[in-house]
Structures are given as C-alpha cells and as structure tokens.
C-alpha positions in Angstrom: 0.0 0.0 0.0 1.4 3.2 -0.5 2.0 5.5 1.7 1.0 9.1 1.9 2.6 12.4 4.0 -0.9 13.8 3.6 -3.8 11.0 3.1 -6.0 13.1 1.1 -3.9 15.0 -0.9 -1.6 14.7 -4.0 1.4 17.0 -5.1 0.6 17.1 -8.7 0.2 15.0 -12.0 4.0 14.9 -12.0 5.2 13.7 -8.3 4.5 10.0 -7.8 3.5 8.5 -10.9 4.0 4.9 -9.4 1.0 5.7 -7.1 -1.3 3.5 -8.1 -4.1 4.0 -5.0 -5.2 6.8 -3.2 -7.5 7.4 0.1 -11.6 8.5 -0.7 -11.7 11.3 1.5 -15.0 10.7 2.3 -15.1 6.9 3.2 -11.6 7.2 3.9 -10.5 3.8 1.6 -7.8 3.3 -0.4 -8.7 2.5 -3.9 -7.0 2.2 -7.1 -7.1 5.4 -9.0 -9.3 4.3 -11.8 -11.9 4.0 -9.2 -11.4 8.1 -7.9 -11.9 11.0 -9.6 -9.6 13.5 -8.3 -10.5 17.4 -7.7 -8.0 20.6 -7.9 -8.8 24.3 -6.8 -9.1 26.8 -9.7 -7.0 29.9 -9.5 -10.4 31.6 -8.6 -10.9 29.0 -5.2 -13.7 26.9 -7.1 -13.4 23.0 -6.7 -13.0 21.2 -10.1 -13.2 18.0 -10.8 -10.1 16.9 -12.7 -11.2 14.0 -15.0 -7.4 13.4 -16.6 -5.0 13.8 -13.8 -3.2 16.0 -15.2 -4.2 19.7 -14.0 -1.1 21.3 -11.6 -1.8 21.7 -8.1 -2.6 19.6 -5.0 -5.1 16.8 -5.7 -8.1 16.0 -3.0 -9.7 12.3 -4.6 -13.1 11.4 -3.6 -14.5 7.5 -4.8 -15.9 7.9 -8.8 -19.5 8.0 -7.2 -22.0 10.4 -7.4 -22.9 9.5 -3.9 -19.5 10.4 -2.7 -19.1 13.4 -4.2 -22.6 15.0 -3.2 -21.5 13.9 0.4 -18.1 15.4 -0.1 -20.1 18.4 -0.5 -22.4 18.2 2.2 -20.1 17.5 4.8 -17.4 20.6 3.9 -14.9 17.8 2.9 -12.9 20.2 0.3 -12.6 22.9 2.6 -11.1 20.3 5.3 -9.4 18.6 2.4 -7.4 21.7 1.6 -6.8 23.1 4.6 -8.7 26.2 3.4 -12.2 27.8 2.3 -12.6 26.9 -1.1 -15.7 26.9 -3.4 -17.3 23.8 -3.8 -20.5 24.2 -5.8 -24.1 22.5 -4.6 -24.2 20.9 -8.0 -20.9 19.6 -8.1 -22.2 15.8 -8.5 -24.3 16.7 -11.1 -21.7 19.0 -12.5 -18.9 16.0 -12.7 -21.4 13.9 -14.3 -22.4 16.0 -17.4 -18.1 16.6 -17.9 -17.9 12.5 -17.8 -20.6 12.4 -20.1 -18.5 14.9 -22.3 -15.7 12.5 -22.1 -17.5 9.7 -23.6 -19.0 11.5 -26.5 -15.5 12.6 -27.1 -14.3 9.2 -27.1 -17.0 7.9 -28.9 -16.4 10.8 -31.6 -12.5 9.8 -31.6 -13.0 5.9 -32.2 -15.9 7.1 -35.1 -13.1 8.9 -36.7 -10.3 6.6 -36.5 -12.9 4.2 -38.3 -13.6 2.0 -35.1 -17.6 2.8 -35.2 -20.3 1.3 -37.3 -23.6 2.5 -36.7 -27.2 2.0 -37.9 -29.0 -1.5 -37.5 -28.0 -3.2 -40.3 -24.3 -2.1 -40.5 -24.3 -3.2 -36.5 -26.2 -6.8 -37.2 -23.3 -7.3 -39.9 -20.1 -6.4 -37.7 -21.6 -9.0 -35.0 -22.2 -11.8 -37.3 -18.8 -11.2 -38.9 -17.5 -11.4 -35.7 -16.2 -7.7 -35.6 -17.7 -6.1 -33.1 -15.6 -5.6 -29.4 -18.6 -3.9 -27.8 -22.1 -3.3 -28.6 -23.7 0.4 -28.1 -27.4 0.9 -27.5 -29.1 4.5 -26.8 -30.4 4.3 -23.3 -33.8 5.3 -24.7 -33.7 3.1 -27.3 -37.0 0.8 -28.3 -36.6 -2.8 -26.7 -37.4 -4.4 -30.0 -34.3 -3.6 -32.0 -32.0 -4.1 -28.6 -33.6 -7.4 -28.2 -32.7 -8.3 -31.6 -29.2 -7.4 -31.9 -28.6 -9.1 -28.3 -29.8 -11.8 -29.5 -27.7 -11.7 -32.8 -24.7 -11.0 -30.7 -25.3 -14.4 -27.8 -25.8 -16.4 -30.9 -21.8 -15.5 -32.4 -20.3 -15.6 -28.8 -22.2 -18.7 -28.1 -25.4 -19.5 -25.8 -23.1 -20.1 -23.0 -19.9 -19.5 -23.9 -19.4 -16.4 -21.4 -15.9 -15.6 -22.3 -16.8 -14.7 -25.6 -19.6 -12.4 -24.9 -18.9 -8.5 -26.0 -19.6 -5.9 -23.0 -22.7 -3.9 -23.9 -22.8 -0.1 -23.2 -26.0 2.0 -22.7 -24.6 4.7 -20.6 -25.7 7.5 -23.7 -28.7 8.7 -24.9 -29.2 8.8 -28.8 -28.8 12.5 -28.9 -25.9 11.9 -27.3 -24.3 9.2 -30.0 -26.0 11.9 -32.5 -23.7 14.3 -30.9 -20.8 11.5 -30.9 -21.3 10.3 -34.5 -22.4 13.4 -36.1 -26.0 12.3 -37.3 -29.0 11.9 -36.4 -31.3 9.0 -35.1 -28.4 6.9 -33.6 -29.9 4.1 -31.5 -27.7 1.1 -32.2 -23.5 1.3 -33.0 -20.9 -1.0 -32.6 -17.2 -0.8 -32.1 -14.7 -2.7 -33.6 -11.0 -3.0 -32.8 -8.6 -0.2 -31.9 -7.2 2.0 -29.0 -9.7 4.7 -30.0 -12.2 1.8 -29.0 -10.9 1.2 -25.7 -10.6 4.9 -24.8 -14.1 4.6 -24.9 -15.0 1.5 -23.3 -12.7 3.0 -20.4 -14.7 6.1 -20.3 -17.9 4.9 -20.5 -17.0 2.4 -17.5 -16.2 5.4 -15.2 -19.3 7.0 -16.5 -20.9 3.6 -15.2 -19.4 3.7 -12.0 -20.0 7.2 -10.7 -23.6 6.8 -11.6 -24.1 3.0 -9.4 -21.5 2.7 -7.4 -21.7 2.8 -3.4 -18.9 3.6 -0.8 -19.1 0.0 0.5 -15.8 -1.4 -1.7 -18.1 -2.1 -4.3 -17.1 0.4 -7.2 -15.1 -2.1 -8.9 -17.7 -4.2 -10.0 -20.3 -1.6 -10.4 -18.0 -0.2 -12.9 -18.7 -3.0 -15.4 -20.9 -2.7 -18.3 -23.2 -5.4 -18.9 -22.3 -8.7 -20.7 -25.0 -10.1 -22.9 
C-alpha cells in the first residue's frame, strides 16, 4: 500500500506516478485510481473535478460516485481537504457527471473517426455476425425491439453459454448523445470494432458507469462493469 505524507492530498500529476491507490476522503478507503476522480482548486478558489490527472496543483480524490461526491459536499470535505475555504458548488455531483458524459461522446467521436464505429441497425447486425464487433452500443432510450434483436444476434456469435466470448454492452448515452458523438442523427444502435480509440471509450464509458451505481461499501469495482450479454 502506498503511503501518503498527507492521506487526502496529492502534489501534482508529476510527483509520484508509481502511485497507483489513493485514500476516498469521504469513506476514507484506499482505492486504485481508476476507481477516484480527483479534484483541484481553480486559481479563482472553485473546486474542479479533474477527470485526466493531469491539472497542476494539489489533488483532493473522492470514490468515482455520485454518492461520494454529493456527500463530499455536504459535509465541507474540500474545505477540510485543503486546509482552506474553497468553493465547492451545490451541484458539483451533477456538474462532474455531465463533464464525464462529455468524455464519452469525445471518445465515442474519436474511435468514429479513426474508423472504429459502425452504426445503424444493419451495419451493427453485420459487424456482430462477422465477428467484428468488441462492444455493442445501444441508446439508453432506445426501443426494446431492435436491442432485443441485436442481443440476440450478438449471444448467438459468442455462443449461448460461452461467457468468455460475450462483447460488454454499453447503454450509458442517450441517442442524442451518440448523435452528438457520430455526427448524425437518429443513432440508436452502434458498434465498435478494434482499436485504441475503442478502448478509450470503453474506459470512459466504464467510469461513466461507476460514478452513476457505485456505493462507498468497496463495491465500485464491480459496479464499474458494463453489462455482458
């Protein structure tokens, strides 16, 4: 486990890159990384949620819940955090969520571009039965009929009970948002297919995942997974 000077705080993207785990200061666990989101000060004393590590200043990391954060809120953890007053807005949760949301659209629009991203029934039905597809995307408001079918298509190529073989499903966007993502309109179903571009995404979309179900009992891990078919 490593250990920390200051439990809830960081130096900076650049000190300590080995660090792999850092303490929730709200439930006060030590997690890996990919299971925080960590939060800076602004030059103007507002708390901002730092999505990609990477903005200078000290770090205060809270679990990748909504949950957590709210609470961190509520209970004046920044300001304790820092060891100062700072500015941590009453919509905070809400405000992380819409910026993780933002980073799966751009991710989404990234593996589109880089060719990783078929969309449209059809086109989607063909990359399963080919055997192409690494993940299947439905719009979360999408009508059960067409999901049910291209589930369906997809258990049948992985196998009835095969479950190694089974592609993760993701339904974490609405089909504005893969409108937004794919630049066209009346997205419901997509499909990615190999690539780093791809897994950007499915990393994204994960976190996305986990800050909207996870709980502060150890739990964030699995909550983090997107569904198997």
């Amino acid at each position: 486990m490593l250990a920390f000077a200051d439990p809830d705080l960081d130096n900076g993207p650049r000190t300590e890159k080995s660090a792999t785990v850092r303490m929730c200061a709200v439930s006060r666990q030590v997690r890996p990384i990919d299971e925080l989101i960590r939060f800076v000060v602004s030059p103007t004393g507002e708390v901002v949620p730092d999505l990609k590590r990477k903005l200078p200043g000290r770090g205060l990391w809270v679990s990748a819940s909504r949950k957590a954060v709210a609470e961190a809120v509520r209970r004046h953890q920044f300001s304790r955090g820092f060891k100062r007053d700072v500015r941590a807005a009453p919509t905070l949760a809400t405000d992380t969520e819409k910026l993780l949301i933002r980073s799966v659209i751009d991710a989404l629009a990234m593996a589109a571009k880089a060719g990783q991203v078929v969309a449209g029934f059809g086109k989607v039905e063909d990359a399963l039965s080919q055997g192409q597809a690494q993940a299947l995307i439905h719009a979360s408001d999408g009508a059960a009929d067409g999901i049910r079918k291209l589930d369906a298509t997809a258990r049948q190529n992985a196998g009835i009970n095969d479950e190694s073989n089974r592609i993760p499903v993701v339904t974490a966007l609405t089909s504005e948002q893969l409108d937004l993502a794919l630049g066209r309109s009346n997205v419901v179903h997509a499909a990615l297919l190999a690539g780093p571009a791809s897994k950007t995404f499915l990393s994204r979309s994960q976190t996305l995942v986990r800050y909207r179900m996870a709980d502060d009992d150890g739990t964030a891990g699995k909550a983090a997974e997107n569904s198997p078919i």
